[in-house]
N, C-alpha and C positions, 0 to 999 in steps of 0.2 A: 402707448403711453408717451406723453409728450412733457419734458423736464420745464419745468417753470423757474429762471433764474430770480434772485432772491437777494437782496444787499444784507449786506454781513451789518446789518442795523437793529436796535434791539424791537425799535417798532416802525412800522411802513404799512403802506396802504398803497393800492394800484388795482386798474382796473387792467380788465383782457377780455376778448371774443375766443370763447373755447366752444368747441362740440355745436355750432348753432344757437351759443347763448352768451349773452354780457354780467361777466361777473365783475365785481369789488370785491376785495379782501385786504380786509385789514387783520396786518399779525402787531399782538402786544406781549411785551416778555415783563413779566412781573419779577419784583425781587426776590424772590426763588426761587429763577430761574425758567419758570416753566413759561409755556408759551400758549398764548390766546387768539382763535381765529372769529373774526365776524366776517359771514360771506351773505353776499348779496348776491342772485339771479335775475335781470332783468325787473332792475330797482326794486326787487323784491325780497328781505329780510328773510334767510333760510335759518342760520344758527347767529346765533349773538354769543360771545363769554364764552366760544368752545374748546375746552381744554386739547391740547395737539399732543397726540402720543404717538413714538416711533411705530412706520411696517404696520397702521391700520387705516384703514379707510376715515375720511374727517366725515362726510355728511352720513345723516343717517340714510335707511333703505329707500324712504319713500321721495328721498329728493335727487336720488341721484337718475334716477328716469328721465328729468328735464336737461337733461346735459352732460352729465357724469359725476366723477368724484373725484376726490384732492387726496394724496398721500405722501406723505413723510416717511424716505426713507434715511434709517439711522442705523450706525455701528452698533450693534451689541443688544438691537430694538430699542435703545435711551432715548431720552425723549428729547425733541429739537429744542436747539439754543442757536439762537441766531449766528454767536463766532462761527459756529460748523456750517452754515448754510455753504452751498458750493462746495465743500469739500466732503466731510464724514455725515455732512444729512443734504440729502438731495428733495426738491419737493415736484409730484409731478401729477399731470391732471391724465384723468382714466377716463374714455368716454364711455355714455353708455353701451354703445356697439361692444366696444371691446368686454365689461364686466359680463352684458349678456352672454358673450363669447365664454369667456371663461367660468363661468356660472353655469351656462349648458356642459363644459368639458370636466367640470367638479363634479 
């Protein structure tokens, strides 16, 4: 697992080469708090409007094969709010290698 640093911002957008692949991701925090991920793989639109909840996996099954997966972890499983980034919620990219890994030892 590799921790993805995060600006304590309510909305941001960056790119990165993870796992053999270039992603974008943009996070927006609506006024309720909660938080929205749009990730792209290789200028290629995966989720758009995805709601981010703490200690679970963001992409669905069949896309994290291309590269891996994004998670949010949070105090208490709550769900990310930007103030907590770096501190009480960390956000970090799983590659596929690894989920395979841990998917075979589940």
């Amino acid at each position: 697992m590799q921790e993805i640093t995060l600006e304590n911002q309510p909305n941001q957008q960056f790119s990165i080469s993870l796992g053999g692949a270039a992603y974008v991701i943009s996070l927006r925090t609506l006024a309720n708090g909660a938080t929205l991920a749009d990730i792209e793989i290789d200028n290629e639109p995966l989720v758009r409007g995805l709601l981010c909840r703490g200690n679970e996996l963001l992409l669905p099954y069949p896309y994290q094969a291309r590269g891996g997966n994004f998670l949010f972890t949070t105090a208490d499983g709550r769900y990310p709010y930007y103030t907590d980034f770096g501190g009480s919620c960390r956000f970090y990219f799983i590659s596929a290698e690894e989920l395979a890994n841990a998917n075979a030892t589940a």
